[in-house]
N, C-alpha and C positions, 0 to 999 in steps of 0.2 A: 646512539641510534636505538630507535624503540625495538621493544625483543618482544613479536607476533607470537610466539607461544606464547607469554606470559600475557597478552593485551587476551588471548581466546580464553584462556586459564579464569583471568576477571567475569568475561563474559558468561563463563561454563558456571562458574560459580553463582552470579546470579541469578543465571535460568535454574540452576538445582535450590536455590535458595525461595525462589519463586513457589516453587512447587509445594511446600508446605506453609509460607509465611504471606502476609501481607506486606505491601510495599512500604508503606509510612512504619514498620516494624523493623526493617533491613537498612543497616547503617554499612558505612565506608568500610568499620575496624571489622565487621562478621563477613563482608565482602571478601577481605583480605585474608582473613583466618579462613575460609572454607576453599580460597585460591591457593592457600599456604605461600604467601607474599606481604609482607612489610605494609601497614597501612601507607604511610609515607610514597612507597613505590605506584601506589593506586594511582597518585597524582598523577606522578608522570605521564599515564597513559589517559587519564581522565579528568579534565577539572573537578568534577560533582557525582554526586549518582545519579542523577537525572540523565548524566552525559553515558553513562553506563547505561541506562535504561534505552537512550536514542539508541545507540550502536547495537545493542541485543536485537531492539526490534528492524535495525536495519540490515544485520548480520540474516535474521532468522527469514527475512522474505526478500533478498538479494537474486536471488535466481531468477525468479519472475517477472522480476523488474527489470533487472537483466534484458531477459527474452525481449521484454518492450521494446527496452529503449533500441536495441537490434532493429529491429522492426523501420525505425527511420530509415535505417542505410540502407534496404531493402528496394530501389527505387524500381524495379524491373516488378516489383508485385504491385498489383492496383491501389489507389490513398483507397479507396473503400476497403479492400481487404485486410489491410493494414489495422485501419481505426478499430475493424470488427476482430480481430487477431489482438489487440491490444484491451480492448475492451473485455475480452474473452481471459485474458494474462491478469487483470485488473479484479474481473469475478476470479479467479484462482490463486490470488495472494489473498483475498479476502475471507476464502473458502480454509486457507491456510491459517490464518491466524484465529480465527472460529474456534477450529480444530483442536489448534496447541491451547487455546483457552477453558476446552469444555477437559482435553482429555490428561493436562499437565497443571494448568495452575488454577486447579479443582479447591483451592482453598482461599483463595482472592476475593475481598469483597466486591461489592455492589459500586462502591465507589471507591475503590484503586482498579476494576475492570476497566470502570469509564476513562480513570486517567489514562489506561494503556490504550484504550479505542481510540481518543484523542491523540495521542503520540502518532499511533499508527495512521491513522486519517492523516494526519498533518504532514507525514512523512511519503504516503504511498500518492497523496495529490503534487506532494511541491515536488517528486522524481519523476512520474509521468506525465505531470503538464510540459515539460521542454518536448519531449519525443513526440507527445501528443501533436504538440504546436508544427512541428516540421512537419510531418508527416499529411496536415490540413494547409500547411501552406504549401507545400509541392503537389496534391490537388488541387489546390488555387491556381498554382504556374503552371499546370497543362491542361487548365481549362477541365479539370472531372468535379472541383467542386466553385461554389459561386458566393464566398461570402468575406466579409472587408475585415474582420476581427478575429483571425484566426487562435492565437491568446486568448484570447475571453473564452470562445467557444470550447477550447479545450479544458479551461476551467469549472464551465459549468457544468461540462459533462461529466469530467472525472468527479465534482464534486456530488452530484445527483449520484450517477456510480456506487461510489466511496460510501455513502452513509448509507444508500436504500440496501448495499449487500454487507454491508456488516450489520447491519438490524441491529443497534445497540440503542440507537437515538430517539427511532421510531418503530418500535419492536412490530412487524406486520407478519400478515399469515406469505407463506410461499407463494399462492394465485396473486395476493396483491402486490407483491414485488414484482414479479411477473408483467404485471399490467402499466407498470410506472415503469420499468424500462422498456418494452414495447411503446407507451407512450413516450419514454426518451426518445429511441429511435425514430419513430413517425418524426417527432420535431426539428430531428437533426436532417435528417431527409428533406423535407418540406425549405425548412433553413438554410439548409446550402444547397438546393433547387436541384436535384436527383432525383429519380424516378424510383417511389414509392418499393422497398422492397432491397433496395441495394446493400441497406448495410447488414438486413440482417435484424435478426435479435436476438438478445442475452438470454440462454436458458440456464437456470440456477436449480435444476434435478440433476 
């Protein structure tokens, strides 16, 4: 049975490792020496380093995501409050991983950042689109919201979401973020036929 100190110990080592190196520099055997574990033992807990890299960044913004996917089972709170509560959890892992970017792995290029934006994007959209999606389909079954693709719609948004607040893709000033998700909002309004004003908008001060 896998031994959860030793699988945190990989990860710890990682993220410390992170902190002064670049990624395509960080191999399995300096993973294992800075965990003080057996290169060999790494496997067990990991196919690859890439597989170490997924579990770091899913380790590091689990909480938030958390909070979301909560958010489904919540049925007694309105699907408007929910999506704007979710939406809100989606700006504050995004807000988090900024963070640990600017203020820990302060020696990461230009292009091993991107590969971690890309991990992150791809991780923070494929865990909140399920809760997302429930959460628009039970305003759909009590009639608060009014649209046939509940899936898709959770995908666009979180995907709009996802890249305009980690600014990595299309670096923009704070006003114009601002303005793309208010104009998110208007659309999702408008889209599933609610009255101007309900869900809200993302403020990112």
């Amino acid at each position: 049975m896998p031994d959860l100190k030793k699988r945190e110990k990989i990860l710890d080592a990682l993220q410390e490792l992170l902190e002064t190196k670049n990624i395509k520099y960080i191999s399995v055997s300096e993973i294992a020496s800075k965990a003080g574990i057996g290169k060999g033992s790494i496997y067990y807990y990991f196919p690859s380093k890439d597989a170490i890299v997924d579990a770091l960044i899913e380790r590091s913004y689990a909480q938030p995501l958390q909070t979301a996917k909560n958010l489904a089972e919540q049925t007694e709170v309105s699907s408007f409050t929910r999506m704007a509560m979710l939406f809100q959890a989606c700006r504050n892992s995004s807000a988090a991983f900024l963070n640990q970017n600017q203020h820990s792995i302060t020696s990461t290029s230009a292009q091993d950042l991107a590969f971690l934006h890309q991990k992150y994007l791809r991780y923070l959209i494929s865990e909140l689109k399920p809760a997302l999606t429930v959460i628009i389909q039970q305003g759909i079954t009590c009639g608060e919201i009014h649209f046939d693709h509940p899936a898709a719609l959770a995908e666009i948004a979180l995907i709009v979401l996802a890249v305009k607040l980690d600014n990595s893709l299309l670096p923009s000033s704070t006003e114009d973020i601002e303005e793309t998700l208010k104009g998110l909002i208007a659309l999702l309004e408008r889209g599933t036929d609610v009255p101007p004003g309900t869900l809200g908008y993302l403020s990112i001060k």
